[in-house]
Steps between C-alpha positions, in 0.01 A plus 500: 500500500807554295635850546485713145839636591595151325294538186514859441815661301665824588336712269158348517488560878460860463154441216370230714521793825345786285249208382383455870476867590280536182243242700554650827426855283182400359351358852543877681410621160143356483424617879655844423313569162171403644499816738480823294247344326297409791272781490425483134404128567269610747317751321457271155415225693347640779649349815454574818825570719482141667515388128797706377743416845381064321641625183849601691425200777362231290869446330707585848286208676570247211839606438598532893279153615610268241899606492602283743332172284608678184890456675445142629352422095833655384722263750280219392445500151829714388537869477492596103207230483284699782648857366351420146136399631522801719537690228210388279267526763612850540429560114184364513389669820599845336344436111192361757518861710545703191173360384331494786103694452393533849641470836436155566708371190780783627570404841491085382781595219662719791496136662661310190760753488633400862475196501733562207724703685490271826683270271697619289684772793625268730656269206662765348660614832580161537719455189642859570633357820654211352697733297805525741540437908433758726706800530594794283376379149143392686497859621519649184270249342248609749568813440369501177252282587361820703551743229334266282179537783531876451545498143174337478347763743652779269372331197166458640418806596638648175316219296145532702476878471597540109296168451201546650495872365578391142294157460303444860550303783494177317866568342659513875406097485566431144880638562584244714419216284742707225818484762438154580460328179870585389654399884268176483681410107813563644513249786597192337781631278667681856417330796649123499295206554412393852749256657385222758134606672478492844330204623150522681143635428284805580369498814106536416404618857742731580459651171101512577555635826778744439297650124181527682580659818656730311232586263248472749663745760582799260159476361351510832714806559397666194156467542263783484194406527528519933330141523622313804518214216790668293659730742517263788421111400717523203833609631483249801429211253791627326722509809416257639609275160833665559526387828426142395762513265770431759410154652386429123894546354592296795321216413517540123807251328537773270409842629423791297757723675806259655493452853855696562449786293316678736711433756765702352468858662604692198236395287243531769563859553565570138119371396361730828662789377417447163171476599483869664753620184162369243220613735712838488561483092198377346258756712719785390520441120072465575449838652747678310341493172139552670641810658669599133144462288227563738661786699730685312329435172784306334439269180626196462770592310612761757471272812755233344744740333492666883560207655828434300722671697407266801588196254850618389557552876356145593742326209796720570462403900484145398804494281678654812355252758660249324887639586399612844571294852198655689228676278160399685521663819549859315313405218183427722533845715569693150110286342370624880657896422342508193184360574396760773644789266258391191237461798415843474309482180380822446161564294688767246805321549828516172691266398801682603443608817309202648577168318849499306625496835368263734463298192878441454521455909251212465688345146790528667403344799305193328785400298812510760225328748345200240868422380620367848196341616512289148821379600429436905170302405741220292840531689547188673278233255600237388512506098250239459257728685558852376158462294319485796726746727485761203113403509469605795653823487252661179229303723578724790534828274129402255320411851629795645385672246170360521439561878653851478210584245241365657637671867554855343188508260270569786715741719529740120128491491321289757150644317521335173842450400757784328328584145133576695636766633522884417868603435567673833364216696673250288875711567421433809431149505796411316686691690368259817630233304844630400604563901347134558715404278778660621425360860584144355771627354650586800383212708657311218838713556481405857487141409804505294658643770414280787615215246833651423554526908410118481769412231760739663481331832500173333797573378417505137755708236191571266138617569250642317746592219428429094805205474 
């Protein structure tokens, strides 16, 4: 495919950049505005705990299992072209949510509204990438590409608390069908036409097998109900579609995910780690709010102007990442510091003395960590692939974020999930799930070390760094 760096002028390169942070902002805003109003949700329409982890998982399972055929679409079919559909789905999905009477009709729109997002993400990293060749520029593009993700977590917090306590939980939907309608009208005038597509076709069983092992093993993992059908027969269907997938790209004449890209070390280890980094991020912007409302007695409102200061530190971090050589390795030991700190969760805990704190630690953290491992998961791929490299990289954070739900739900409250508890025995839980969380973390830090060793003695000159 053409590169835009041919079609786009000087001063239209810096629109069509704030354009594509504006799509990447309203995909981590609709996960992030969903989860101070989580326990509203549950009390109007009555869910159980299983049913308000589908609200959160529902969209991270979509989003995270169809990325990687939302990027090969993009390659295929042109990247504006697949952006654009991406985007209407992900209008409709949210006017569908915002409606929504029950939780049936909730969790399905949740569904619409990834799908959405599995599209249009990896095509508008795709044309970000195109932008200019790797090196400084692509730093600072996905530098802002990060603060754009924390943006979105800022606004959604901000926008679910004041939302939900001025017009109900309904609004926290509704608002992302607002942001997207003027990013969707303003495709076509900023973001040239596609060039030449990429010849081949979808693969149709890869795609099967890679979308339902993936559904089918993080539902199996999230299961409740203690079945041997769900908890057990589920997850090994699911794996053992993933494990197929392998001798099915090998045979396939045109493979969902190309046959050298995961051969290519950097990108391997960037989608692991990104894996732990969402298992670590999505569980603790779950528990944080639960803690917020149902133990210290915080309204909506309260929860997601408290949460701020952990946003400004997430988009600051990722601004920085961006002009840094090495950010992951501290950034993941500084998420880790922070974690065990807020861990302690006290019953009559402040703001002051027990979250502002390990709050920042864990913004600061996320962003200098998620900046890097961006850029590791697409260095080395091929142009003509970077929808399906940069795929595979929100694939590994979504799924992540998935499985790290459905892990750490049951060690906060292994007797009927974190909102049946009282308050003291909830603190506790969530504290459970904040040090589990902080366990990847470091596992994950250990990881990125063992991989920098790797590059070192390879003789590499970069590793693990945001250019």
């Amino acid at each position: 495919m053409r590169a835009l760096t041919h079609s786009l002028r000087p001063g239209r390169r810096g629109v069509t950049l704030f354009l594509l942070a504006a799509a990447q902002f309203l995909v981590v805003l609709n996960t992030s505005v969903v989860n101070v109003a989580l326990p509203v949700i549950g009390e109007e329409l009555r869910l159980s705990p299983a049913g308000l982890t589908w609200i959160v998982n529902t969209y991270l399972i979509a989003f995270g299992a169809l990325l990687p055929v939302g990027g090969r679409l993009a390659d295929l079919f042109g990247h504006r072209r697949v952006l654009v559909i991406g985007l209407l789905l992900f209008v409709a999905g949210s006017c569908a949510a915002s409606l929504a009477y029950g939780a049936g009709p909730l969790i399905a729109a949740r569904a619409v509204q990834g799908v959405g997002a599995a599209v249009l993400s990896p095509a508008a990293l795709a044309v970000l990438l195109s932008l200019g060749p790797a090196g400084e520029s692509r730093g600072r593009d996905l530098g802002i590409w990060g603060a754009a993700s924390a943006a979105g977590g800022a606004a959604g917090v901000l926008f679910g608390g004041l939302l939900t306590s001025a017009l109900g939980w309904w609004s926290v939907f509704a608002v992302s069908a607002v942001v997207a309608t003027p990013v969707l009208l303003a495709v076509p005038s900023l973001i040239p036409r596609d060039g030449r597509r990429a010849g081949g076709r979808l693969d149709l069983p890869g795609t099967f097998a890679a979308t339902a092992g993936l559904v089918l093993l993080v539902y199996g993992l999230g299961s409740r109900d203690g079945s041997t059908l769900h908890s057990t027969v589920i997850p090994a269907i699911g794996l053992a579609l993933l494990l197929c997938l392998a001798p099915l790209e090998r045979r396939a004449s045109h493979p969902l995910i190309p046959p050298g890209l995961l051969q290519i070390r950097s990108v391997v280890a960037g989608n692991l780690l990104m894996l732990m980094l969402g298992m670590v991020w999505v569980a603790t912007f779950f528990f944080l709010p639960l803690y917020q409302q149902k133990v210290l007695g915080y309204s909506p409102l309260t929860a997601g102007l408290t949460q701020l200061p952990l946003s400004a530190a997430l988009m600051a971090a990722s601004t920085l990442a961006g002009r840094l050589r090495a950010p992951l390795l501290p950034g993941l030991l500084t998420l880790a510091a922070g974690l065990l700190w807020l861990a302690r969760l006290p019953v009559d805990g402040t703001f002051a003395a027990d979250l502002l704190g390990p709050t920042v630690l864990i913004g600061l953290g996320l962003g200098l960590a998620f900046v890097p491992l961006t850029a590791l998961g697409v260095s080395g791929v091929e142009a003509r692939h970077s929808g399906v490299a940069g795929g595979l990289i929100n694939t590994a954070r979504q799924v992540g974020g998935a499985i790290g739900l459905a892990l750490l739900t049951p060690l906060a409250a292994p007797e009927g999930g974190p909102t049946a508890t009282g308050p003291a025995t909830l603190a506790h839980g969530c504290s459970r799930a904040l040090v589990g969380a902080a366990v990847i973390c470091l596992l994950a830090a250990l990881g990125a070390r063992v991989h920098m060793a790797r590059d070192s003695r390879a003789g590499r000159t970069e590793s693990l760094t945001s250019r």
